[in-house]
C-alpha positions in Angstrom: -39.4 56.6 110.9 -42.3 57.5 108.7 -45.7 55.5 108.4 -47.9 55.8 105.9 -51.7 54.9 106.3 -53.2 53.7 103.0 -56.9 52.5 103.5 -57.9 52.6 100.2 -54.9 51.1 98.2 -55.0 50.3 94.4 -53.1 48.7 91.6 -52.7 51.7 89.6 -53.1 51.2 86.0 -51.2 54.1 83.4 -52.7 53.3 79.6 -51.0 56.0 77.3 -53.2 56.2 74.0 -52.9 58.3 71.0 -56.2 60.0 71.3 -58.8 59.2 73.9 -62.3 58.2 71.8 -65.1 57.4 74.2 -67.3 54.3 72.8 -64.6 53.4 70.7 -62.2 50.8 71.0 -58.7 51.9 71.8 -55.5 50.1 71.5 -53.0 50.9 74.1 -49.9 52.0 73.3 -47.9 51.6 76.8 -49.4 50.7 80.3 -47.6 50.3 83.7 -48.6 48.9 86.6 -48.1 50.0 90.3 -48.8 49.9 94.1 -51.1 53.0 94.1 -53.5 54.6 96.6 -52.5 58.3 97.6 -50.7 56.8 100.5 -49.2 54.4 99.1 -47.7 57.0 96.3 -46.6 59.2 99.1 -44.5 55.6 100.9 -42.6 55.1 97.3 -41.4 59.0 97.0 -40.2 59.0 100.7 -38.2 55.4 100.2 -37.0 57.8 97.0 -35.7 60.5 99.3 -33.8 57.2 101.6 -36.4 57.6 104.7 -36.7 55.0 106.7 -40.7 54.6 105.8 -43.1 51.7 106.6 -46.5 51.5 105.0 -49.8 50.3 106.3 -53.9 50.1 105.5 -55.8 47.5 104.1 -55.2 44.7 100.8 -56.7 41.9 100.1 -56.9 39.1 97.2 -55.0 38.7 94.6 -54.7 42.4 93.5 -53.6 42.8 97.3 -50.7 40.1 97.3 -49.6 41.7 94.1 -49.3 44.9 95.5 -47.1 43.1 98.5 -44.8 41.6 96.3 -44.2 44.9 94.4 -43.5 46.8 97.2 -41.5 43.7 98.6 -39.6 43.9 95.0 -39.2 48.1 95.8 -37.7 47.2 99.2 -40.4 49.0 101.3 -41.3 48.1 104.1 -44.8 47.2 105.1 -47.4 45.7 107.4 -50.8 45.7 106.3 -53.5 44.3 107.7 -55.6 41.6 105.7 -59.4 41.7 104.1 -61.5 39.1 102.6 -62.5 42.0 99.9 -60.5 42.3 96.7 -58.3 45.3 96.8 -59.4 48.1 94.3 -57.6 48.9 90.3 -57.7 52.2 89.2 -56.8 53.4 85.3 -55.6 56.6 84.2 -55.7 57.3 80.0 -53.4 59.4 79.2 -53.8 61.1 75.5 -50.8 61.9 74.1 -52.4 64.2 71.4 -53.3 66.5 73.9 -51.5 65.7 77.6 -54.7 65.4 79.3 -55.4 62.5 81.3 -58.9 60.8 82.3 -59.1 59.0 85.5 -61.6 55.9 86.5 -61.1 55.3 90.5 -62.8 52.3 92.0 -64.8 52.9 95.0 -63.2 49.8 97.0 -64.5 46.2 97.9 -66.7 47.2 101.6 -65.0 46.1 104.8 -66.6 45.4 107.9 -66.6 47.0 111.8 -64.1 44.2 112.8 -61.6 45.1 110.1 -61.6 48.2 111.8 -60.7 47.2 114.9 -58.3 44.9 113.8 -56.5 47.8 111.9 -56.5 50.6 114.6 -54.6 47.7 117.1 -52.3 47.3 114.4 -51.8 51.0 114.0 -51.7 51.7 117.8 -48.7 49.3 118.2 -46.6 50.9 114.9 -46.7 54.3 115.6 -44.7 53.8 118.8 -41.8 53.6 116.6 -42.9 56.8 114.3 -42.0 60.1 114.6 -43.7 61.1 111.4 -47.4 59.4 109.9 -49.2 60.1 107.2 -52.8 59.3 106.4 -54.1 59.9 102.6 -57.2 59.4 100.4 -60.3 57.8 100.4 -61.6 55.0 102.6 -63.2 51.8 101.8 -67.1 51.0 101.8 -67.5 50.1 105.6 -65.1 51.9 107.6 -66.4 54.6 110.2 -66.1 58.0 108.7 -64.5 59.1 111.7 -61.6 56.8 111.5 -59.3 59.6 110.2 -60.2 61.4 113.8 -59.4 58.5 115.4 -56.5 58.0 113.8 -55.3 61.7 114.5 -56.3 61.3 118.1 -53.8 58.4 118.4 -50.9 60.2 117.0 -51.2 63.0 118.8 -51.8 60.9 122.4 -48.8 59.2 121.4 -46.9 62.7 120.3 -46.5 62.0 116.9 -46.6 64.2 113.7 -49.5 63.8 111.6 -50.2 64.7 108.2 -53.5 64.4 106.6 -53.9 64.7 103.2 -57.6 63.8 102.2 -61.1 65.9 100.5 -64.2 65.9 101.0 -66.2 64.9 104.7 -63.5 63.5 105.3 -61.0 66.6 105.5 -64.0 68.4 107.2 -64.4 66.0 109.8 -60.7 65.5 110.4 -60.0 69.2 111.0 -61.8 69.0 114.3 -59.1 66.5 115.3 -56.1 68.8 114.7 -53.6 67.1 113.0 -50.5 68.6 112.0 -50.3 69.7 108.8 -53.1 69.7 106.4 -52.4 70.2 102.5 -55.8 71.4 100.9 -56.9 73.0 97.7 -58.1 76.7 97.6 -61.6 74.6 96.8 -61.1 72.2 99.7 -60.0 75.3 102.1 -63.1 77.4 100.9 -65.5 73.7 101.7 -63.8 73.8 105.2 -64.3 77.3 106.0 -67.9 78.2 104.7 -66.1 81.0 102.8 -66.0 82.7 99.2 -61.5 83.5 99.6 -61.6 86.0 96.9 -58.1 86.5 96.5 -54.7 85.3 98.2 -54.9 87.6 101.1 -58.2 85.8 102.2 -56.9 82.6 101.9 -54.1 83.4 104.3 -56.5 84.4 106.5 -58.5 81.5 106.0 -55.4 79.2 107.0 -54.3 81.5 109.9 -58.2 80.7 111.4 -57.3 77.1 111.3 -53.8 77.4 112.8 -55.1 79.2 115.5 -57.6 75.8 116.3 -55.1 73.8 116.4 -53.7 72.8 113.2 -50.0 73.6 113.4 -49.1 73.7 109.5 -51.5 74.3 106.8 -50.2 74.1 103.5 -52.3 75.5 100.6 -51.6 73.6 97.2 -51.6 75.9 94.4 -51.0 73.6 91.7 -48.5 74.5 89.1 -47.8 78.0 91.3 -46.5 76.0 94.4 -48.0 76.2 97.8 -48.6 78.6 100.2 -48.0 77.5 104.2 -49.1 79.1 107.5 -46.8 77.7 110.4 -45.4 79.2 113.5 -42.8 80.6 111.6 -44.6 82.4 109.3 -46.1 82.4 106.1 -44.4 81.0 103.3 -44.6 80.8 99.6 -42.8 77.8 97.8 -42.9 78.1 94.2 -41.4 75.6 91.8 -39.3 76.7 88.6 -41.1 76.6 85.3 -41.2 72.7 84.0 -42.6 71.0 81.0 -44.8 68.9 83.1 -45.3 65.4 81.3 -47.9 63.8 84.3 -49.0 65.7 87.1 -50.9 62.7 88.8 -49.4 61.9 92.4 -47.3 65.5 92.6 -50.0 66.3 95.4 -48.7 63.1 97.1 -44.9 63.7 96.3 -45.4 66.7 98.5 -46.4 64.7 101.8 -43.6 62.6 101.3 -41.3 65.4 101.0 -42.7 67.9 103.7 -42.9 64.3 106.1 -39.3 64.0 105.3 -38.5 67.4 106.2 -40.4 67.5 109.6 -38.7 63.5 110.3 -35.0 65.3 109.8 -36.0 68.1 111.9 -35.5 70.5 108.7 -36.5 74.1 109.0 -39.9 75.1 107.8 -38.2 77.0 104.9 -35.9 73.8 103.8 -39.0 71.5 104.1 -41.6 73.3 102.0 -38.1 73.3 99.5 -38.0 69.6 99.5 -41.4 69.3 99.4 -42.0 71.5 96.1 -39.1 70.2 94.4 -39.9 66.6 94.7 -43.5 67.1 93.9 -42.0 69.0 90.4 -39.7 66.3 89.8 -42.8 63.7 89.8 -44.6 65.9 87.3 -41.0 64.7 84.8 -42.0 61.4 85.0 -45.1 58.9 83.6 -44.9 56.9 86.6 -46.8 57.9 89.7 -45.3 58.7 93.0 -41.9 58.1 91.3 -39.0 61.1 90.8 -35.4 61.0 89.1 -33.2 62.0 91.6 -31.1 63.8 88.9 -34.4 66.0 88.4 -34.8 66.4 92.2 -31.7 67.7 92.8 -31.5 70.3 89.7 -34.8 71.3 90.9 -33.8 71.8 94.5 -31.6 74.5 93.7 -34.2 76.2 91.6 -37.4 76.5 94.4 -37.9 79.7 95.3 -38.7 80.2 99.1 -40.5 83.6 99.9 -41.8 84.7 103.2 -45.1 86.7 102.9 
């Protein structure tokens, strides 16, 4: 089983306009509505690939019921633990004259210390039934900024796989913890590190320091050119085939999903950075975030090129 750990979930909101005019009204042309949060995108493409997957974090008000009852309508499981605060929206614009896409994320109603405890015994007890859990995103106003070490120190007492998938303090102070896998930027790795990483040679480097403290898989996201990972195997280099990319939000967070699917079916290190690039390429096909065509997914599958460095 994987579990996801959402702390900062969202209702994501998708408005596709014809041209995005700031200080101007705009009528919408299309908008969708979904269960979002990075964690939460990274629960809907797992249930996609048919893993068992169970979700967790924080909702709360009528935005948080809503998000229930969708996931309830997508079959997922879930056990979330409740807050008084109203749980967050976030919009993304899309402009169809140009592709590009403009994002407003809410910070999150504040929780309290209580919450906090409240969630880590609720965590404690579902992880005994994971093999594989992932924590993503931002937190909420309120929450220790530790609580992504604490979280890692749980999974790993309790021998679990954990992927963290987060920026910011809050990848810097989880490093200490040594999760699993981490899946930062070349900006994110350099912010870890202290260091300039001129070129792909230092970066390796880079990722080898951190795999020698502890963190067993670091997987460098490269954007459009793949991702390169350090792991006891090796070094790899997953790179997806060219694409006409119509909405790159959530590809980050297809990628978990599909490198915590490949560690959960015991996958070689080779076939899970495959899954994990192609599903994150067949999100980049689709408006919806954290959503793939399996159609695309497996056309793309056969098309990832694996090299070892």
């Amino acid at each position: 089983m994987i579990t996801t750990v959402t702390l900062n979930v969202a209702i994501d909101k998708l408005y596709i306009v014809d041209e995005y005019k700031p200080y101007e009204v705009m009528r919408v042309k299309e908008c969708t509505y979904t269960p979002g949060g990075k964690g939460l995108n990274v629960t809907k493409v797992a249930n996609l690939l048919h893993e068992d997957v169970v979700a967790t974090g924080f909702v709360g008000g009528h935005a948080g019921e809503w998000i229930l009852e969708a996931l309830d309508r997508m079959a997922i499981k879930h056990r979330f633990v409740k807050a008084n605060a109203e749980t967050r929206t976030c919009i993304n614009i899309k402009e169809l004259s140009t592709g590009k896409h403009t994002e407003f994320l809410e910070p999150g109603s504040p929780l309290n210390e209580q919450q906090e405890v409240q969630f880590l015994q609720v965590f404690e007890e579902m992880i005994k039934e994971s093999d594989v859990v992932t924590i993503s995103g931002s937190i909420p106003q309120g929450i220790s900024k530790d609580i992504y070490n604490k979280l890692v120190t749980l999974c790993r007492s309790a021998g679990k796989k954990v992927l963290v998938d987060t920026s910011g303090e809050l990848l810097t102070n989880v490093v200490k913890s040594s999760p699993t896998m981490i899946k930062p930027n070349i900006d994110e790795l350099k912010a870890i590190t202290n260091k300039e990483l001129d070129g792909i040679e230092e970066v390796i480097l880079a990722a080898k320091e951190l795999k020698k403290n502890g963190i067993e898989i670091v997987a460098i996201s490269l954007g459009k050119e793949g991702v390169i990972v350090v792991c006891d195997e090796g070094v790899y280099h997953g790179m997806p085939p060219k694409i006409e990319a119509v909405n790159t939000v959530g590809c980050g967070d297809s990628m978990i999903a599909g490198f915590a699917a490949g560690l959960s079916r015991g996958y070689s290190m080779a076939d899970t950075i495959k899954t994990a690039v192609a599903v994150s390429a067949a999100n980049a096909l689709t408006n919806d975030t954290g959503y793939f065509k399996e159609t695309d997914y497996n056309e793309l599958l056969n098309r990832v090129t694996i090299k070892k460095l």
